[in-house]
Backbone of each chain as ProteinMPNN parsed JSONL, in Angstrom:
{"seq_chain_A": "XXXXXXXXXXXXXXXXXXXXXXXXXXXXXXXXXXXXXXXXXXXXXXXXXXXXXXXXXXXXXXXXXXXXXXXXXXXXXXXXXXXXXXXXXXX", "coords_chain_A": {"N_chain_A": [[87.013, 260.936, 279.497], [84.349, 261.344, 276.99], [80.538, 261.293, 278.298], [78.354, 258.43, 277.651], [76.593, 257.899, 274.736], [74.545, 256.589, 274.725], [73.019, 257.385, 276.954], [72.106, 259.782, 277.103], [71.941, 263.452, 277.699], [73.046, 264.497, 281.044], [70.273, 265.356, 283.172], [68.994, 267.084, 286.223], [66.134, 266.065, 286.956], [64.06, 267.05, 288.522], [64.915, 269.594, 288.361], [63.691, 269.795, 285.668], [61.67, 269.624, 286.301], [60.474, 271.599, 287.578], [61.143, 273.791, 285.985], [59.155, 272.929, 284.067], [57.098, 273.645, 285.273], [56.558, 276.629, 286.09], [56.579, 277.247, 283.309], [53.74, 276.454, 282.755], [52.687, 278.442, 283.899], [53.993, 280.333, 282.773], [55.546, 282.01, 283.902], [58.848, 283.636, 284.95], [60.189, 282.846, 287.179], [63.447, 283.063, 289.338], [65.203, 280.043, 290.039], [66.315, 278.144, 292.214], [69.81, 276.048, 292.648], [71.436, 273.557, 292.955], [72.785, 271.217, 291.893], [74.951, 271.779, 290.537], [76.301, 269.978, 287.957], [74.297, 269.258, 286.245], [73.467, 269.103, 282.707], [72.419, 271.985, 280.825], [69.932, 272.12, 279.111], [67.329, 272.547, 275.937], [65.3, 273.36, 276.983], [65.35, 275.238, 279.277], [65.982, 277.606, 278.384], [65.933, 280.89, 278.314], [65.232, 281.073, 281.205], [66.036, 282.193, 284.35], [68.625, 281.445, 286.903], [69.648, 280.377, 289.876], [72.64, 279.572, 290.664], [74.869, 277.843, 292.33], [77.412, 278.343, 294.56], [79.278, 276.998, 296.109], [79.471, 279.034, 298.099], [77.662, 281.056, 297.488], [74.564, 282.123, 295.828], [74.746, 282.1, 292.765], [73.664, 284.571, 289.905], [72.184, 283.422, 287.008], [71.811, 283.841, 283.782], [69.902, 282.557, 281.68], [70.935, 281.843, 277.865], [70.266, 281.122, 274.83], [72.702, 280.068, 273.6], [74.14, 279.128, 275.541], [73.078, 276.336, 275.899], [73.994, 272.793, 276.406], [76.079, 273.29, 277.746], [76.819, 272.835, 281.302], [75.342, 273.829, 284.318], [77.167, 274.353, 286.529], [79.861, 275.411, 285.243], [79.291, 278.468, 285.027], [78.948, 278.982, 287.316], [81.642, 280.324, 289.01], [83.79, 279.185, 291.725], [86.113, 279.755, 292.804], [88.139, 282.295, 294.341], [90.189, 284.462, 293.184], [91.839, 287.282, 293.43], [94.307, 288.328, 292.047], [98.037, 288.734, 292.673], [99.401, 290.113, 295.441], [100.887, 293.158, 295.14], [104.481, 294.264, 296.049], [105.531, 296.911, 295.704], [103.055, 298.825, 296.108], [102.152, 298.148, 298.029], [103.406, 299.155, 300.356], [103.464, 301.908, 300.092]], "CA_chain_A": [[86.117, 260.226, 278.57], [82.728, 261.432, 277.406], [79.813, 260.255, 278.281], [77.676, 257.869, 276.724], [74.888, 258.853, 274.206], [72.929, 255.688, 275.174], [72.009, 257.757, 278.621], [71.976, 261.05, 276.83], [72.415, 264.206, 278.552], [71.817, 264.283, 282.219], [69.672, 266.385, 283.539], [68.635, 266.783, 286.577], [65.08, 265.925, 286.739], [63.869, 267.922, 289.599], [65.077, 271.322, 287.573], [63.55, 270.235, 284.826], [59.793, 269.914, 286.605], [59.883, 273.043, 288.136], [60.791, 274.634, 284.564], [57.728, 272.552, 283.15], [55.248, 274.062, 285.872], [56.859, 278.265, 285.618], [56.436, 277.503, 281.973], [52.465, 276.342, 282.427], [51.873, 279.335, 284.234], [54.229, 281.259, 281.892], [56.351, 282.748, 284.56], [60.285, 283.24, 285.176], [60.824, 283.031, 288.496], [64.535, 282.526, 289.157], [65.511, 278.415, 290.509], [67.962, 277.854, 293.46], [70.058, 274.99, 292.188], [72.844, 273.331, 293.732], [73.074, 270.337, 290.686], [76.426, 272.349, 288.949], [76.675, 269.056, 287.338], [73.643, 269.167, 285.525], [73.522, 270.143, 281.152], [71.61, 272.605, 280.04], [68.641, 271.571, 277.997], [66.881, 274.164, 275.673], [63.685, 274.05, 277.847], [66.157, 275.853, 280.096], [66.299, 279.135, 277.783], [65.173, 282.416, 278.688], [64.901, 281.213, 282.147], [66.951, 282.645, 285.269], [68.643, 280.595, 287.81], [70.95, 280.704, 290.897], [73.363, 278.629, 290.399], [74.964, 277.647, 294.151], [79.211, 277.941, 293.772], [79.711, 276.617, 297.751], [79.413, 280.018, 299.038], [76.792, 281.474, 297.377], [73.995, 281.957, 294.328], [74.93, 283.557, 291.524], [72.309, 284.368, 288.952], [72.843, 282.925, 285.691], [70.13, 283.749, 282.533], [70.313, 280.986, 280.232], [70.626, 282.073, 276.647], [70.594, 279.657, 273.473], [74.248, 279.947, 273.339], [74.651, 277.935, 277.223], [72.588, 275.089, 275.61], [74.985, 271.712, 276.468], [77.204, 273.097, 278.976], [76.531, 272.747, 282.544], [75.549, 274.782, 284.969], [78.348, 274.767, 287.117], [80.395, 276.737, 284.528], [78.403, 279.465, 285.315], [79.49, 279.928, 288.734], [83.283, 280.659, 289.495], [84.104, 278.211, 292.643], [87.035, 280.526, 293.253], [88.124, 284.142, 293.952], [91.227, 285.07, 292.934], [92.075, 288.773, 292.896], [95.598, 288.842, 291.496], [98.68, 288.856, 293.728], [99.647, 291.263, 295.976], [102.124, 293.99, 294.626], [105.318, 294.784, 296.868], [105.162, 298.14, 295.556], [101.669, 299.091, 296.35], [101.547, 297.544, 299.572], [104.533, 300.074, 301.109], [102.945, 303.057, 300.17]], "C_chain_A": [[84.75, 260.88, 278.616], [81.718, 260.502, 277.869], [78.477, 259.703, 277.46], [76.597, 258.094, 276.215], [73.652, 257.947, 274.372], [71.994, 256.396, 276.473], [71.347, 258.811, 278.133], [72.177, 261.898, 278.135], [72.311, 264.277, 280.001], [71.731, 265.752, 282.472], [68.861, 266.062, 284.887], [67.028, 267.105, 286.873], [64.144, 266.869, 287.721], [63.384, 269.287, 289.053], [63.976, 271.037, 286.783], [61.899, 270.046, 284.662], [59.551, 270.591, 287.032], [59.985, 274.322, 286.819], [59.537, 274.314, 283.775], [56.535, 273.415, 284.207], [55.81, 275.75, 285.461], [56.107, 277.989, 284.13], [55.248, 277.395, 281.746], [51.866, 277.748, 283.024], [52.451, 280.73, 283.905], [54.996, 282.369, 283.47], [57.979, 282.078, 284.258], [60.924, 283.617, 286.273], [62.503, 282.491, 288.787], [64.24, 281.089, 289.873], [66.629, 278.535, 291.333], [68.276, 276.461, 292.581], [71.617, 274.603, 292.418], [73.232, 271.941, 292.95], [73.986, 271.219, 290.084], [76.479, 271.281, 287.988], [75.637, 268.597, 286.355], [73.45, 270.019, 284.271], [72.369, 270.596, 281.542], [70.46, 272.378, 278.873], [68.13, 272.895, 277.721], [65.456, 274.333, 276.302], [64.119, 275.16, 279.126], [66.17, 277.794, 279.424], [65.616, 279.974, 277.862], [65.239, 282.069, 280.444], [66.283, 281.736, 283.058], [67.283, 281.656, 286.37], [70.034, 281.02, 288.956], [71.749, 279.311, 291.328], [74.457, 278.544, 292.255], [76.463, 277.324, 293.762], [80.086, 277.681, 295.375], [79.308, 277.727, 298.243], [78.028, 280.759, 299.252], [75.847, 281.786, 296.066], [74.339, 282.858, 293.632], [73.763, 283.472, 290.457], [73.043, 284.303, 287.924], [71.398, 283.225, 284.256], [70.91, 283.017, 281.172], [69.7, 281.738, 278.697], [70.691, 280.872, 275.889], [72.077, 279.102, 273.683], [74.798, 278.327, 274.14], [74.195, 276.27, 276.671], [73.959, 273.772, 275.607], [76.413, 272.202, 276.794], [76.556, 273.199, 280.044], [76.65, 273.707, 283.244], [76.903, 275.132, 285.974], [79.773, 275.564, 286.765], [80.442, 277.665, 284.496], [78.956, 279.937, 286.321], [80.461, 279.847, 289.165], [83.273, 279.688, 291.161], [85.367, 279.236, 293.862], [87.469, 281.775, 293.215], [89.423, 283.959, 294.286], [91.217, 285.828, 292.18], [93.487, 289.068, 292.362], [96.541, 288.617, 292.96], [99.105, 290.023, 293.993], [101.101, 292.476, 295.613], [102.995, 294.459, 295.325], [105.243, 296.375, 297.379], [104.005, 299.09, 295.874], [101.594, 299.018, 297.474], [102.661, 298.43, 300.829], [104.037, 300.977, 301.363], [101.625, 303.181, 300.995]], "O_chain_A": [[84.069, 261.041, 279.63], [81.84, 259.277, 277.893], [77.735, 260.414, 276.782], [75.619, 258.446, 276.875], [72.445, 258.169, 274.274], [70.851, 256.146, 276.856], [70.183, 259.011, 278.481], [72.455, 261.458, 279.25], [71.139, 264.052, 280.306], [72.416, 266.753, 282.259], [68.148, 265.059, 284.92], [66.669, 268.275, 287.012], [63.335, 267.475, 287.018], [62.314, 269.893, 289.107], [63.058, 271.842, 286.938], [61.142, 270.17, 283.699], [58.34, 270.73, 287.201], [59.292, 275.328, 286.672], [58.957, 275.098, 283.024], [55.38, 273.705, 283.893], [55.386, 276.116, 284.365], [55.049, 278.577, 283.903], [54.916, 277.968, 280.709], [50.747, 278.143, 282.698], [52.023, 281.821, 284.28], [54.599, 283.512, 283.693], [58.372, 281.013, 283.783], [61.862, 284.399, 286.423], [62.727, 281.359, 288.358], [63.096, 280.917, 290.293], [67.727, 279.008, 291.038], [67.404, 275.847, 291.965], [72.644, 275.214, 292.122], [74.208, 271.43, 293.499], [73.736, 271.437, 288.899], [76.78, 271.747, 286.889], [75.92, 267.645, 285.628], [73.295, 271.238, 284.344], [71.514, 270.073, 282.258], [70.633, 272.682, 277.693], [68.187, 273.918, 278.404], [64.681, 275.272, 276.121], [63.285, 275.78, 279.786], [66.344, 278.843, 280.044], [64.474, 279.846, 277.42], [65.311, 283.134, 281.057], [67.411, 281.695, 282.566], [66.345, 281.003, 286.826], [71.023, 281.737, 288.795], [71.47, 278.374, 292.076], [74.447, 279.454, 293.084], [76.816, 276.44, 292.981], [81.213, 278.086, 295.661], [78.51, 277.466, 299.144], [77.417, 281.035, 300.284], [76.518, 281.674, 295.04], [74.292, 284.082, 293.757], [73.084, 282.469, 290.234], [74.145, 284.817, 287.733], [70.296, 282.693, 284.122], [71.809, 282.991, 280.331], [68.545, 282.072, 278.431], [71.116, 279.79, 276.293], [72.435, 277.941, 273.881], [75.339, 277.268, 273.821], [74.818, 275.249, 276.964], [74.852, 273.902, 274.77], [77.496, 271.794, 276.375], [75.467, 273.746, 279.871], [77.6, 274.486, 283.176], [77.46, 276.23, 285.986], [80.542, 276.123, 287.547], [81.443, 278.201, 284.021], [79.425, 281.072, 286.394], [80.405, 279.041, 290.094], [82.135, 279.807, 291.614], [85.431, 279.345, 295.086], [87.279, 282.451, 292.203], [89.839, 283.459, 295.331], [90.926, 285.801, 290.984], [93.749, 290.268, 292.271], [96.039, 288.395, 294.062], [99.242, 290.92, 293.16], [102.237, 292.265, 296.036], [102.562, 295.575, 295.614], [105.063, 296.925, 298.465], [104.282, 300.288, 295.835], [100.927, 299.853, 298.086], [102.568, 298.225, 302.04], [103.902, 301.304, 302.542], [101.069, 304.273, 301.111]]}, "seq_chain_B": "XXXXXXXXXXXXXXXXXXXXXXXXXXXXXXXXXXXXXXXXXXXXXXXXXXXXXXXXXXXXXXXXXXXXXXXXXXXXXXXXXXXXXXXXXXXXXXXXXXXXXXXXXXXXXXXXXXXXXXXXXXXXXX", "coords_chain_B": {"N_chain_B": [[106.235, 275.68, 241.143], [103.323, 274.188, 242.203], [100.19, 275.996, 243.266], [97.875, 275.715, 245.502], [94.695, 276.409, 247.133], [94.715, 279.584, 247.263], [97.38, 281.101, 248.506], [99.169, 278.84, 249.119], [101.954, 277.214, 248.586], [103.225, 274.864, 248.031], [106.432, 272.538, 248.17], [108.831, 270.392, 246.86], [108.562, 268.193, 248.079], [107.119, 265.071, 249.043], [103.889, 264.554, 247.258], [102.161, 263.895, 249.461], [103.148, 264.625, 252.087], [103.944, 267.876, 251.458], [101.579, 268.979, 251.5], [100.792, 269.2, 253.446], [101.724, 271.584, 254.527], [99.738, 273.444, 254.469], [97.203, 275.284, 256.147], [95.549, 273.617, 258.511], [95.612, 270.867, 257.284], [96.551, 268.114, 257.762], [98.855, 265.017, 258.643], [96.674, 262.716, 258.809], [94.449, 264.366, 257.253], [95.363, 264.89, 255.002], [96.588, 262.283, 254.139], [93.797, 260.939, 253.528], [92.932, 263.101, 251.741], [94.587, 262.56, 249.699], [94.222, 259.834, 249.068], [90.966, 259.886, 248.256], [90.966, 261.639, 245.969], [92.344, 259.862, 244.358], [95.331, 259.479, 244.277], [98.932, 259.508, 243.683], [100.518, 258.935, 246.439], [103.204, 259.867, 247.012], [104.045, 261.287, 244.927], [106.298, 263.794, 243.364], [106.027, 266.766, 244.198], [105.969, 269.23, 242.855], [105.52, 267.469, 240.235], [103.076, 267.169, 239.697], [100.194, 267.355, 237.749], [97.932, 269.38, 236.214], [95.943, 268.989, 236.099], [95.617, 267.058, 237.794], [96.203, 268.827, 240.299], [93.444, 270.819, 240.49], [92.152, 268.793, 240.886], [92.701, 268.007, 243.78], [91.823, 270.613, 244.849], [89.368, 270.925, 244.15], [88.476, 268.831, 246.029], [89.024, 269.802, 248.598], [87.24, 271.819, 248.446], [85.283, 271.126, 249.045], [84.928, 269.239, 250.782], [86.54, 270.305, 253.241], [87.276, 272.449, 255.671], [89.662, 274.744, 255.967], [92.706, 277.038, 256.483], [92.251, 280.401, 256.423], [89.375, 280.429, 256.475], [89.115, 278.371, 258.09], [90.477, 279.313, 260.665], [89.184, 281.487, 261.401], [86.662, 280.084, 262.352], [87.521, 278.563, 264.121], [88.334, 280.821, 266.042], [86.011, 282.161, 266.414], [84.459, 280.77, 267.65], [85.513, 280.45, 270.247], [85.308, 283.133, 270.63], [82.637, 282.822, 271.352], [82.81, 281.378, 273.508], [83.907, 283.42, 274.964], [81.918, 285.203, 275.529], [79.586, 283.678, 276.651], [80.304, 283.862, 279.247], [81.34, 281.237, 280.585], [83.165, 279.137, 281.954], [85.525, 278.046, 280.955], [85.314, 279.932, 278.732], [86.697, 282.365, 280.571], [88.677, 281.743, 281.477], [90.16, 282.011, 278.712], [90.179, 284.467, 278.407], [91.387, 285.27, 280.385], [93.723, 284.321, 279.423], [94.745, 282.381, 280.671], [95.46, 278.322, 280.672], [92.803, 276.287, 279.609], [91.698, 273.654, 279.722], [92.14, 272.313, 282.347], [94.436, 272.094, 282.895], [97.743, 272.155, 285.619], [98.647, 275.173, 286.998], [100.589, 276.529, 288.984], [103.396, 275.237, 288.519], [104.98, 275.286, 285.32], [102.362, 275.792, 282.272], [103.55, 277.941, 280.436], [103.023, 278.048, 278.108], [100.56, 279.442, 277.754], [101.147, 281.594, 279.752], [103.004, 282.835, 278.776], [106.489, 284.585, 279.349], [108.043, 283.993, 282.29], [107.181, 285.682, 284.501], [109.131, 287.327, 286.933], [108.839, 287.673, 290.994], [110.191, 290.209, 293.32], [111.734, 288.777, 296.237], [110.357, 286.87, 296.461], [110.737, 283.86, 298.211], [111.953, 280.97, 297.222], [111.36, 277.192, 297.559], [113.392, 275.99, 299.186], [114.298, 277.738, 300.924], [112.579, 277.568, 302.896]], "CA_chain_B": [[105.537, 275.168, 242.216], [102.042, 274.368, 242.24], [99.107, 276.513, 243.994], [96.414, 275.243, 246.075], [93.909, 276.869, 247.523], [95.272, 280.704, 247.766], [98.801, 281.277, 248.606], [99.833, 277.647, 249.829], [102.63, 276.757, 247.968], [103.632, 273.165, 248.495], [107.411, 272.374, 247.821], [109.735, 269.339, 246.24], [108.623, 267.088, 248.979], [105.923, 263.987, 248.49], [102.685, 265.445, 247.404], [101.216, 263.686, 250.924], [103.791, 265.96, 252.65], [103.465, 269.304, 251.068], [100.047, 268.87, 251.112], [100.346, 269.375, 255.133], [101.891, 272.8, 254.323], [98.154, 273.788, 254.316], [96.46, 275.174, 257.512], [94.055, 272.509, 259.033], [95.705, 269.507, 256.631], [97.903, 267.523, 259.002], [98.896, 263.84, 257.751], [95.879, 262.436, 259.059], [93.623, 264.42, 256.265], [96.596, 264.335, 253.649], [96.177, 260.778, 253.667], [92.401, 260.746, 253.13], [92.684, 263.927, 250.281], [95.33, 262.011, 248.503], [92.664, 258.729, 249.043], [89.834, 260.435, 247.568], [91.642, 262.025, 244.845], [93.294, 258.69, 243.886], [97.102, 260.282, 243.179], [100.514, 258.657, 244.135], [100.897, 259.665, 247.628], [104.729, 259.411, 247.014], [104.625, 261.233, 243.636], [106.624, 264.829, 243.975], [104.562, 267.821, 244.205], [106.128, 269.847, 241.159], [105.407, 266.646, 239.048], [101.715, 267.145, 239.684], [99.392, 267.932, 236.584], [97.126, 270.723, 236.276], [94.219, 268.539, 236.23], [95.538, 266.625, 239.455], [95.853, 269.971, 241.745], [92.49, 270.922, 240.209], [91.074, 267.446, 241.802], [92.702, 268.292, 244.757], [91.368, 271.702, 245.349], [88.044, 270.366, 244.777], [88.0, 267.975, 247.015], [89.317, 270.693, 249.422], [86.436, 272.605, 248.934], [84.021, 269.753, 249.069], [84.779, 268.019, 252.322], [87.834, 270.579, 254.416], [87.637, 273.524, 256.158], [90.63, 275.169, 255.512], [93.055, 278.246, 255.953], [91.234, 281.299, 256.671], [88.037, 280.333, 256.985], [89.262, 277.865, 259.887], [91.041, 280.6, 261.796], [87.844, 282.317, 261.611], [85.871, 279.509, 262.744], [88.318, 278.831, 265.757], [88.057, 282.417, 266.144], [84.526, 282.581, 266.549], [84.005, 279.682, 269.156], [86.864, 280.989, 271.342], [84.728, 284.237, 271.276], [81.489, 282.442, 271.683], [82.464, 280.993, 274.949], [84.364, 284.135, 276.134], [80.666, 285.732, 275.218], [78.377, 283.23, 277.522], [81.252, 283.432, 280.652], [81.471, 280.042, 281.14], [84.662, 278.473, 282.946], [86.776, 278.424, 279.595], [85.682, 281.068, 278.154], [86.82, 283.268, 281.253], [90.318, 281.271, 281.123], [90.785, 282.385, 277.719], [89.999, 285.918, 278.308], [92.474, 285.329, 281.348], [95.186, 283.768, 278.918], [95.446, 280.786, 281.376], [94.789, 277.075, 280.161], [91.264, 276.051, 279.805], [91.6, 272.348, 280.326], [92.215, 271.9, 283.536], [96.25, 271.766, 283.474], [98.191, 272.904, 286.27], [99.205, 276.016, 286.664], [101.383, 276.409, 290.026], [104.155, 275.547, 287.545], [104.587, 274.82, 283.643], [101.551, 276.592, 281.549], [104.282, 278.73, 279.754], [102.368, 278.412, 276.542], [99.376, 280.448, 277.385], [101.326, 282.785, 280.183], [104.039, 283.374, 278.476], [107.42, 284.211, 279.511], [108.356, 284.131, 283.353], [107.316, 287.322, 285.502], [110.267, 286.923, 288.27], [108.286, 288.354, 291.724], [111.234, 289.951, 294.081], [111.671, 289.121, 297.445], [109.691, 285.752, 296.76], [111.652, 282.715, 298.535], [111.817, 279.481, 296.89], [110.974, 276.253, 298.69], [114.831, 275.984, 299.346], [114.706, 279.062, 301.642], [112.287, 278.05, 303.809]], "C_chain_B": [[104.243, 274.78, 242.244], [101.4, 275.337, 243.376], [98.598, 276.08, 244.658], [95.772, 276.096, 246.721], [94.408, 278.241, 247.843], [96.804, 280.956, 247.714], [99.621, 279.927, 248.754], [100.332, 277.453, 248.897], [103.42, 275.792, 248.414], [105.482, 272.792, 247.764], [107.647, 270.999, 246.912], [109.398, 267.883, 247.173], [107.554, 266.035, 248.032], [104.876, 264.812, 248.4], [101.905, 265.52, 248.863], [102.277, 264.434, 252.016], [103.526, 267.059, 252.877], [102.396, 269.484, 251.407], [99.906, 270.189, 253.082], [100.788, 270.711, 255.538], [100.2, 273.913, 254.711], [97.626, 274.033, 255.566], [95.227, 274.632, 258.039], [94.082, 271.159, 258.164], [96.933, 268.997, 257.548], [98.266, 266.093, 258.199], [97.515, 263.299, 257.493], [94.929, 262.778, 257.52], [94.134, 264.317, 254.992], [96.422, 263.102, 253.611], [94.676, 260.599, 253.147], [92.421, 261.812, 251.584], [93.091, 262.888, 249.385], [94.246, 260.713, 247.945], [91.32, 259.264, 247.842], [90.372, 260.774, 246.313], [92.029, 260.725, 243.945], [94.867, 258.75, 243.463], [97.567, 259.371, 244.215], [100.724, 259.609, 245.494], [102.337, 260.322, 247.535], [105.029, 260.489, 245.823], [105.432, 262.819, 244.403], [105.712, 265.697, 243.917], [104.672, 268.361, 242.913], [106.161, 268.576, 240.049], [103.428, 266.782, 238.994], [100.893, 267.839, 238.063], [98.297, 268.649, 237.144], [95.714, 270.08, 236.564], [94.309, 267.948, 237.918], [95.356, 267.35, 240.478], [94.606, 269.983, 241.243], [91.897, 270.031, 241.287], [91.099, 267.981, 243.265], [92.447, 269.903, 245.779], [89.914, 271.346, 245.007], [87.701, 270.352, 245.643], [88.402, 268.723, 248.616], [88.019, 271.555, 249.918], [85.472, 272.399, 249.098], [83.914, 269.859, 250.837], [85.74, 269.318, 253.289], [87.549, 271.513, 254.089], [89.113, 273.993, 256.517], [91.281, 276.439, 255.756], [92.738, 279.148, 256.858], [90.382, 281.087, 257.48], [88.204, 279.104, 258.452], [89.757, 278.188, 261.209], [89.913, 280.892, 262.367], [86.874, 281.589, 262.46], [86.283, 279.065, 264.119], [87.956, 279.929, 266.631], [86.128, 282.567, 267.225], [83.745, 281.454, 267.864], [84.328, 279.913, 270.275], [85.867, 282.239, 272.053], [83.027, 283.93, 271.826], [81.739, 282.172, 273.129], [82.862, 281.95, 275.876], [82.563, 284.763, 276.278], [79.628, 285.579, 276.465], [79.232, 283.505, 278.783], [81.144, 282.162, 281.136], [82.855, 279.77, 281.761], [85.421, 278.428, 281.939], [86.84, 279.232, 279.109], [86.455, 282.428, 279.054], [88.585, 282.873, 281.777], [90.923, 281.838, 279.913], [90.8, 283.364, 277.895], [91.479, 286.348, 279.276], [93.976, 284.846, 280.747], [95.77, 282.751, 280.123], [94.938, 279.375, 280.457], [93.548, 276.582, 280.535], [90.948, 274.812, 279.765], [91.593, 271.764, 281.452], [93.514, 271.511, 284.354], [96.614, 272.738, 284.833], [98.829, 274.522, 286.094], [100.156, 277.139, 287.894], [102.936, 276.348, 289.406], [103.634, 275.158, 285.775], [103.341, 276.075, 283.166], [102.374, 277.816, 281.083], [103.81, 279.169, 278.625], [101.435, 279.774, 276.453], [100.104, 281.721, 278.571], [102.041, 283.295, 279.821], [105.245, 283.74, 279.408], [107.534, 284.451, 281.219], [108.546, 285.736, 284.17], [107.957, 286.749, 287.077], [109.336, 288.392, 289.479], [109.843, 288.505, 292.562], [110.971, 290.251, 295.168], [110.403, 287.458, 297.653], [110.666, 284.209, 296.887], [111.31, 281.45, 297.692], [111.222, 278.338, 297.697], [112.603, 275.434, 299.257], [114.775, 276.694, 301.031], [113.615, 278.676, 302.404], [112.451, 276.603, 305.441]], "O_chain_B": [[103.837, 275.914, 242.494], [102.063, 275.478, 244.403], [99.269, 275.078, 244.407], [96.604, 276.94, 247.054], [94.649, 278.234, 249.05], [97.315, 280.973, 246.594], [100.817, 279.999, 248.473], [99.571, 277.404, 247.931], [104.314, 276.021, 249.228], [105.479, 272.891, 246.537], [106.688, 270.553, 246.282], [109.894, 266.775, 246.966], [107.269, 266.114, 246.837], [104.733, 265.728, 249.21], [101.311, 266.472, 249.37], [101.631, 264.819, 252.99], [103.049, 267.509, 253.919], [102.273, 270.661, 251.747], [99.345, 271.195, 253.518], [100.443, 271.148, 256.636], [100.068, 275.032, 255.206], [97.509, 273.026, 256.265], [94.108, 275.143, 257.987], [93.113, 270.401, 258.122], [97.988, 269.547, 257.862], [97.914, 266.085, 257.02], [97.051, 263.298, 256.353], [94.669, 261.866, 256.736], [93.561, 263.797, 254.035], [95.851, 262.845, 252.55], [94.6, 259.935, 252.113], [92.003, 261.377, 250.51], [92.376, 262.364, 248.531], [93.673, 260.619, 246.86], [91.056, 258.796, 246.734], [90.116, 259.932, 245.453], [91.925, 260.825, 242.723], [95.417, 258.171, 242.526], [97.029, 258.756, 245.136], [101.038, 260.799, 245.484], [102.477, 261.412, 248.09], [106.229, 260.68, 245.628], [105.298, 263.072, 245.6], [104.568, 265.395, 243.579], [103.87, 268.167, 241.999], [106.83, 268.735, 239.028], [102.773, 266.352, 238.044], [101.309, 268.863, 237.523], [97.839, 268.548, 238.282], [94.712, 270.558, 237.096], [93.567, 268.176, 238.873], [94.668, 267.02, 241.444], [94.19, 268.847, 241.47], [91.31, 270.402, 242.303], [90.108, 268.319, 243.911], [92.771, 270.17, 246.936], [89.187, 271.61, 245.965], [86.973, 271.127, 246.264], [88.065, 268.168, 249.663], [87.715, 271.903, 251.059], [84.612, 273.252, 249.317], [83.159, 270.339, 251.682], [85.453, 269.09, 254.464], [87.426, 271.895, 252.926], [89.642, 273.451, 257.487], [90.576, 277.336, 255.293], [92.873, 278.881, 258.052], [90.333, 281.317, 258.688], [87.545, 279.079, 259.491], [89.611, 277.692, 262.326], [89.599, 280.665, 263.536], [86.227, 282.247, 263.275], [85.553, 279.163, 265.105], [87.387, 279.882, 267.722], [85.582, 282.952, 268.258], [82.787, 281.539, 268.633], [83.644, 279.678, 271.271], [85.629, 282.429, 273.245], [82.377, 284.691, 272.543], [80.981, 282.665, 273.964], [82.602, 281.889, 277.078], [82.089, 284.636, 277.407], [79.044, 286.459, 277.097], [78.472, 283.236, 279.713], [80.79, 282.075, 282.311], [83.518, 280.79, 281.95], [86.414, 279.089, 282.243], [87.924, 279.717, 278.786], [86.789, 283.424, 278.412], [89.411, 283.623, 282.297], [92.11, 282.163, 279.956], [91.883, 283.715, 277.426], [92.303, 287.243, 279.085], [95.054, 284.932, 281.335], [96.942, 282.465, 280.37], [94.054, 279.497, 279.609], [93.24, 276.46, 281.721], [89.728, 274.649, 279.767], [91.036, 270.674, 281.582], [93.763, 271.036, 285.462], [96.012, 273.776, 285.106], [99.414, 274.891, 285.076], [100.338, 278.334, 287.663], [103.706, 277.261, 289.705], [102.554, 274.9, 285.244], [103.416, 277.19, 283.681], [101.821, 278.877, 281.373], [103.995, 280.279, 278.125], [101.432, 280.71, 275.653], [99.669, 282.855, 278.365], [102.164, 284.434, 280.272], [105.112, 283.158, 280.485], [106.857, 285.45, 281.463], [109.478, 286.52, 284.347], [107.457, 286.059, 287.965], [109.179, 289.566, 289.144], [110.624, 287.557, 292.632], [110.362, 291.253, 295.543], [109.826, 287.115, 298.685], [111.162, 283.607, 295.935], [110.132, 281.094, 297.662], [110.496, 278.706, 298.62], [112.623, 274.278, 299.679], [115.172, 276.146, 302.059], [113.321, 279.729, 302.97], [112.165, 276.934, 306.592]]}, "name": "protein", "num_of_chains": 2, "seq": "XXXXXXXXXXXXXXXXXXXXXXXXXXXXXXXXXXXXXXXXXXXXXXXXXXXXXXXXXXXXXXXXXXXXXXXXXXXXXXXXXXXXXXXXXXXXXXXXXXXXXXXXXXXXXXXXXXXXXXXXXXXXXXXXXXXXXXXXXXXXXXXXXXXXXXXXXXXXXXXXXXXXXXXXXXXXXXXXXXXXXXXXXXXXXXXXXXXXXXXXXXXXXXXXXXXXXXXXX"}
C-alpha cells in the first residue's frame, strides 16, 4: 500500500537542514546518510551524497530524474558476482 | 472489417470485445470508450457505421494512449530508470523481476527458460 498524501513525502528532516545551510553558503559538500528510507525532494538536486548500504558509502549525485525515489535505491545492499563456473574453476 | 487507429482490425465479435484487440484497450477502457461514445456495447463490429468508428477514433485520440506511442512510452520509463541506476532499473538491465518476487525458484518470465547447472545436487541428495 502507498502511502498517504495527507503526510506527504517523508523526508528526513535532518538531510534536509544540512542541504538548506551548503545551499546558503552555496557549497556541495557530499552528506553521509544512513536514512535509505528517505524520498528525494528537488532541493536534493545537484547535490552529492553517501548513501550508507550496511557496509559502506556509496556516492550517489542526485539528478532531476532521482526526484521521488528514495535514497536507498541508490545503494545495492548486496553483491552478487554471478555463480561460479565448473569449467573455469578446473583450469 | 473496420479500421481503427492504424492497422487494428477488430473482428465479428461485440464491438466492446474487438475493441480490446487494440494495444493498451483492455475491457476496463472498452467499457468507458464504448460509454463515452454512446454505441451498443453488444452491437457487432462489422455492423458499425462510418460515422460510429470515426467517434471512436476520436475519442481514442482525445483521452488513450495507445499502440505505438504506448510501447514507446513504456519504453522510455524502463530506460529512464535503467538510466538513474536505481534498484529496478538495475533488475531490468539484469532481466530479473523488479518487484520484489522471489527468485530462488519461479521468475521464468523474466529469466527465461531453465539453465540446468551440472553436478548441482538437489535437496533430495543431500
Amino acid at each position: 500500500m502507498s502511502r498517504s498524501l495527507k503526510k506527504g513525502p517523508y523526508v528526513d528532516e535532518k538531510i534536509l537542514r544540512k542541504v538548506e545551510i551548503l545551499d546558503q553558503q552555496s557549497r556541495r559538500d557530499p552528506i553521509k546518510i544512513w536514512a535509505r528510507s528517505c524520498t528525494i525532494v528537488p532541493e536534493f538536486v545537484q547535490h552529492t551524497f553517501l548513501v550508507h548500504n550496511g557496509n559502506r558509502f556509496l556516492k550517489v549525485f542526485v539528478t532531476e530524474d532521482m526526484v521521488g525515489h528514495k535514497f536507498g535505491e541508490f545503494a545495492p545492499t548486496r553483491t552478487f558476482r554471478g555463480h561460479t563456473n565448473k569449467k573455469e574453476e578446473r583450469r | 472489417m473496420p479500421r481503427i487507429v492504424g492497422v487494428d482490425i477488430p473482428n465479428n465479435k461485440p464491438v466492446w470485445i474487438s475493441l480490446t484487440y487494440i494495444h493498451g484497450i483492455g475491457r476496463f477502457q472498452s467499457a468507458k470508450l464504448i460509454e463515452a461514445c454512446k454505441l451498443d456495447a453488444y452491437k457487432r463490429a462489422h455492423e458499425l457505421t462510418e460515422d460510429e468508428v470515426a467517434r471512436i477514433a476520436g475519442e481514442l485520440e482525445k483521452n488513450h494512449v495507445v499502440e505505438g506511442q504506448l510501447k514507446r512510452q513504456v519504453g522510455s520509463n524502463i530506460t529512464r530508470l535503467k538510466d538513474i541506476a536505481c534498484y529496478r532499473g538495475i533488475r531490468h538491465r539484469r532481466g530479473l523481476p523488479a518487484r520484489g518476487q522471489r527468485t530462488k525458484t519461479n521468475a521464468r518470465t523474466r529469466k527465461g527458460p531453465r539453465k540446468t547447472v551440472a553436478g548441482k545436487k538437489g535437496v533430495k541428495g543431500k
